[in-house]
C-alpha positions as CSV (number, residue, x, y, z in Angstrom):
1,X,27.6,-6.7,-0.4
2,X,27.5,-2.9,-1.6
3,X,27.2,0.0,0.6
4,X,26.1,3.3,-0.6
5,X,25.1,6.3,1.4
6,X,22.6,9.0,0.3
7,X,22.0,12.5,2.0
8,X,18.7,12.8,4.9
9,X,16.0,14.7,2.7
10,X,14.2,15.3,6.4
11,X,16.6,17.7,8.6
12,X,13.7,16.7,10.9
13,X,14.4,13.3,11.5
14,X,16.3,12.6,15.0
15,X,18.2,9.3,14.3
16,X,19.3,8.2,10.7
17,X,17.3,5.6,8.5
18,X,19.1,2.9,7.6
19,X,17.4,0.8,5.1
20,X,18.7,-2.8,4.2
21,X,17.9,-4.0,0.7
22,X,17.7,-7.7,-0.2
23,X,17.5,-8.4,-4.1
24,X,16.9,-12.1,-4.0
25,X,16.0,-12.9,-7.7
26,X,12.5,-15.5,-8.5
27,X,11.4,-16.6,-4.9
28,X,8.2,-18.6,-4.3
29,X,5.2,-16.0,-3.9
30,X,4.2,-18.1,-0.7
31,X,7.1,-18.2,1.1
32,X,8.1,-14.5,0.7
33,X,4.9,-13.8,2.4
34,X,6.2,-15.8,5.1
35,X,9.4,-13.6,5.4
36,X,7.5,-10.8,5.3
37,X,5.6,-11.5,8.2
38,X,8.6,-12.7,10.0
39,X,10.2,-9.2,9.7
40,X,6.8,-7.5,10.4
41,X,7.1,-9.4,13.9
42,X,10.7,-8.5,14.4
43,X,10.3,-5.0,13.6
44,X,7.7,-4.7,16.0
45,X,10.7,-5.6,18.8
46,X,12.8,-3.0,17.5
47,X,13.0,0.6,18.6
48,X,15.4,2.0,16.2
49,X,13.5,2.6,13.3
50,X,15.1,0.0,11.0
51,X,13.8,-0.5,7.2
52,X,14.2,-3.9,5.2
53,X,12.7,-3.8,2.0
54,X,12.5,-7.6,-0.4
55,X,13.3,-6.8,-4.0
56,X,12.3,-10.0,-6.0
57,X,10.2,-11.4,-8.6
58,X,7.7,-14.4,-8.7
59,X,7.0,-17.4,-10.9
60,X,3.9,-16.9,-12.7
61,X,0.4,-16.7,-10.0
62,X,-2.2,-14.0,-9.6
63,X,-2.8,-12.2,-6.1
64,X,-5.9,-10.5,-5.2
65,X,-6.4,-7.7,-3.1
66,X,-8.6,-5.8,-0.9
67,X,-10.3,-4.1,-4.1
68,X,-10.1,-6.8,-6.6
69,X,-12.4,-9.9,-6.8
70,X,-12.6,-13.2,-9.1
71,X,-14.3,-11.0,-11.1
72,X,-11.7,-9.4,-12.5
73,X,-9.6,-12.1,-13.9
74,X,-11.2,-13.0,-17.1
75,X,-9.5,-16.5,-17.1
76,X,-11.8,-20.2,-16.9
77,X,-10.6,-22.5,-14.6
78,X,-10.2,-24.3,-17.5
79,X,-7.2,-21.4,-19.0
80,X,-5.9,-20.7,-15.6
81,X,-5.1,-24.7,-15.2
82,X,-3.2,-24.5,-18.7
83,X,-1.5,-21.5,-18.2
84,X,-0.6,-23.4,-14.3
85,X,-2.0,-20.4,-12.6
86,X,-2.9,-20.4,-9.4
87,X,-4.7,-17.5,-7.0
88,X,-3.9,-16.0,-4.0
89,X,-6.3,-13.8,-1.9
90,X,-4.3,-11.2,-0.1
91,X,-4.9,-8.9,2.7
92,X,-3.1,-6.1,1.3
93,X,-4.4,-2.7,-0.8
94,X,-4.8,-2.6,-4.2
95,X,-6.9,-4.9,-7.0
96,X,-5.6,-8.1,-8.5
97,X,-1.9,-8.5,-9.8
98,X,-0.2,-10.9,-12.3
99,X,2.8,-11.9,-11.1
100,X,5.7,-13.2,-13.2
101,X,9.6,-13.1,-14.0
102,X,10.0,-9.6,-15.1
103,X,8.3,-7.8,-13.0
104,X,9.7,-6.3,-9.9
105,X,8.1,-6.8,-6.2
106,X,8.8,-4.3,-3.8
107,X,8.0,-5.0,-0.4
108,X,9.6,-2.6,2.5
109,X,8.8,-3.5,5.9
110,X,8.6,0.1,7.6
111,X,7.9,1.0,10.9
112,X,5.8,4.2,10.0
113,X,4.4,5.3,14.0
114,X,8.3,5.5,14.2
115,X,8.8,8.4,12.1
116,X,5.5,9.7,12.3
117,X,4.2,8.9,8.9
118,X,1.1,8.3,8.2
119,X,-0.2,5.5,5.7
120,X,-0.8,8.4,2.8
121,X,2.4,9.9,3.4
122,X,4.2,6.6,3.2
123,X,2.2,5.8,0.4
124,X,3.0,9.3,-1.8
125,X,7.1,8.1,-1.0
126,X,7.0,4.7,-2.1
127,X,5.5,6.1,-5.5
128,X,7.3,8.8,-6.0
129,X,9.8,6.0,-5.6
130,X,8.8,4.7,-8.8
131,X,8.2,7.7,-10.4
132,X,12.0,8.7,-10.1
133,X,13.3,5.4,-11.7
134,X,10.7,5.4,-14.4
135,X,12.5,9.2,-15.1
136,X,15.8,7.7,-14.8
137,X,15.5,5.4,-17.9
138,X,13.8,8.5,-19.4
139,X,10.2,6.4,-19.5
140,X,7.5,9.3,-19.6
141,X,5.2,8.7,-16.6
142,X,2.6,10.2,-14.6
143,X,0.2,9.4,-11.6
144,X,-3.4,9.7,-11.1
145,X,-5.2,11.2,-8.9
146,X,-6.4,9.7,-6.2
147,X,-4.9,6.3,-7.2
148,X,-1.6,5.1,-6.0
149,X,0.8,3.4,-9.0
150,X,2.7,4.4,-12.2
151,X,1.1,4.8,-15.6
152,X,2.8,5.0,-18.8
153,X,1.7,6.3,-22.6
154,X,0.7,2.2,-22.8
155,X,-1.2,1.5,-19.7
156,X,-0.3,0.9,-16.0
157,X,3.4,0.3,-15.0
158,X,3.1,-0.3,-11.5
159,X,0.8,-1.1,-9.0
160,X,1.0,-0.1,-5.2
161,X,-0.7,-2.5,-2.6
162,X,0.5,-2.6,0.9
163,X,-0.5,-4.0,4.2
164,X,-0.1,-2.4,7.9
165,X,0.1,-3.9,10.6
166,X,0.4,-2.3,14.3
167,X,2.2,0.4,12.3
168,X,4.3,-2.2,10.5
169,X,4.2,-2.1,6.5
170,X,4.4,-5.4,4.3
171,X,3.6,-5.7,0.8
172,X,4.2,-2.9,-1.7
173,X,4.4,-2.5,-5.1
174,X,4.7,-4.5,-8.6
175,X,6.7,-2.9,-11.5
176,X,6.5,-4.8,-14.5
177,X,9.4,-4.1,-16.4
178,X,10.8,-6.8,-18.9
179,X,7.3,-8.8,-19.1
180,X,5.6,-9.5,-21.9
181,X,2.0,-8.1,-22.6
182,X,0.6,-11.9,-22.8
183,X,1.7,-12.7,-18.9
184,X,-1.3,-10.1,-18.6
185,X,-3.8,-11.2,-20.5
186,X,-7.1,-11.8,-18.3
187,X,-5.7,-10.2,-15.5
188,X,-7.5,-6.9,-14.8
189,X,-4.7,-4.6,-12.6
190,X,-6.7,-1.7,-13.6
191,X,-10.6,-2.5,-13.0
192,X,-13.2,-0.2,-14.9
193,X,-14.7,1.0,-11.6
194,X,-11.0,2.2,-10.5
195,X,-9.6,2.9,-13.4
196,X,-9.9,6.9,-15.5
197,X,-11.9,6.5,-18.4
198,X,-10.0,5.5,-21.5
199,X,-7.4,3.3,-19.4
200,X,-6.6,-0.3,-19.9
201,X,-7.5,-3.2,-17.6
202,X,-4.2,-4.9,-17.9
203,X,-1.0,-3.9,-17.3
204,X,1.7,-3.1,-19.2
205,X,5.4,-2.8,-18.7
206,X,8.8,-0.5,-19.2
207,X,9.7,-2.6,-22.3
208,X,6.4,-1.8,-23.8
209,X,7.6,1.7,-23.2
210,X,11.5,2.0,-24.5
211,X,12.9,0.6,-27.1
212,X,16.3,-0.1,-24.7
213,X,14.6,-1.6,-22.0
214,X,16.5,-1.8,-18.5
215,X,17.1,-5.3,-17.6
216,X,15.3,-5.7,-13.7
217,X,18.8,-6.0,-12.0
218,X,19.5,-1.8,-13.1
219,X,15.8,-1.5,-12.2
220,X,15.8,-2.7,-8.8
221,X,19.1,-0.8,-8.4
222,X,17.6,2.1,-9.7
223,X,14.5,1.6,-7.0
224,X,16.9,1.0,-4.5
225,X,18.4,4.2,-4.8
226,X,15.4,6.3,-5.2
227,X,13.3,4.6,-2.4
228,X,16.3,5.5,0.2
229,X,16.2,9.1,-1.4
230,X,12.7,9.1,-0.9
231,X,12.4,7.8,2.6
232,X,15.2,9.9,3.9
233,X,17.5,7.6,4.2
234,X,21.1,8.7,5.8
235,X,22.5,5.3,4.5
236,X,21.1,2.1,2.6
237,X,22.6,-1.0,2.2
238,X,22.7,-3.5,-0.5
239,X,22.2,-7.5,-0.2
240,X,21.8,-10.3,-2.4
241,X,18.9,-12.4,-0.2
242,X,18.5,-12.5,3.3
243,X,19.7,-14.4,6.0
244,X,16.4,-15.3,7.0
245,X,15.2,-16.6,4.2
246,X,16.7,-20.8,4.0
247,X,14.8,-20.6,7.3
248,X,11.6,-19.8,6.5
249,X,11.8,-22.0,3.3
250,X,12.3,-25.0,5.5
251,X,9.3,-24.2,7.5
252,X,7.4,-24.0,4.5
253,X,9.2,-27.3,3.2
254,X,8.0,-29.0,6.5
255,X,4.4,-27.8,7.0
256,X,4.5,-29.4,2.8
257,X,5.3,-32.8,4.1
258,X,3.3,-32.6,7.2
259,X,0.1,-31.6,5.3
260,X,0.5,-34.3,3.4
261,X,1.2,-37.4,5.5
């Protein structure tokens, strides 16, 4: 484990943030959702303001949010069987993601009524966020307005869907970074009735944008850093997993079996 400490941005803030980041490599997209909601719950039993945020990536699957529908994944049954693709409908913001090894989830669980922050605030953070490690490994990038992600000169870098419950965030953002343009293919991130005219429906990635791409352990370092700056954070500490998480696979492992006997 790796401790580093950043200075408070907000002079406002009464008590210190402490975020805890767990980077726990390729987890199964199911069972992260399971953490997640297991720290939603315990977050709503804490009163001092504590932030966790996942950093992880997923085998290959498409999720589907709020604003995206079947619609927008240009796949037949028949291609998503051979490319062993399997949906997800999500209740969280944001259209329909491909998820893969190379890109970067980012899911902070933040108690926002805690420090006053409202859903647009903590939305403008967490992409600003990503806009300050796009910067870092000098990758032009820009937002749009009135959307929430990261575009590059070759398309859409990030996307930003989160979930709040009681206050409570889950969910977050997806930065493709060492990803191949044909995990993509079919998979429309960027729908024409969200998207500015001219944009692409996929997304792309960092290593469609650099010649010296970053691998996704600097990256997540790199978000890491700028998400505590970001949120204010007086101190931020790094973890590889989370304790949690052998539990909530063995759930998962037993509800398996159960379904199936």
């Amino acid at each position: 484990m790796e401790i580093s400490e950043f200075q408070s941005s907000d002079l406002l803030r009464q008590q210190p943030t402490v975020i805890d980041f767990h980077h726990m490599g390729i987890v199964d997209f199911d069972q992260c959702i399971d953490l997640q909601k297991r720290l939603v719950y315990e977050s709503g039993g804490r009163n001092d303001g504590h932030i966790t945020c996942l950093l992880c990536e997923h085998p290959p699957l498409i999720s589907i949010g709020r604003a995206g529908s079947r619609r927008h994944i240009r796949l037949t049954t028949q291609e998503m069987r051979h490319r062993q693709l399997e949906m997800r409908w999500i209740g969280r913001g944001g259209a329909c993601v491909a998820h893969t090894p190379g890109q970067l989830a980012v899911y902070p669980i933040v108690p926002l009524k805690h420090y006053g922050w409202s859903v647009g605030d903590y939305l403008q953070r967490l992409q600003n966020g990503l806009l300050d490690t796009a910067r870092e490994f000098e990758v032009p990038s820009y937002k749009r307005p009135g959307r929430f992600g990261l575009w590059g000169r070759s398309g859409m870098l990030a996307a930003i869907g989160v979930a709040v419950q009681n206050w409570i965030t889950s969910h977050g953002a997806f930065l493709n970074v060492t990803c191949g343009p044909h995990s993509q293919v079919g998979v429309e991130s960027n729908p024409a009735e969200l998207a500015c005219p001219g944009d692409l429906a996929t997304m792309s990635s960092l290593l469609e944008e650099t010649e010296t791409c970053p691998t996704i352990g600097e990256v997540a370092r790199s978000v890491a850093y700028h998400l505590a700056q970001r949120f204010g954070a007086a101190q931020a500490v790094w973890h590889s997993s989370h304790p949690l998480f052998p539990e909530v696979v063995k759930h998962s492992r037993d509800r398996t079996r159960q379904a199936a006997s």
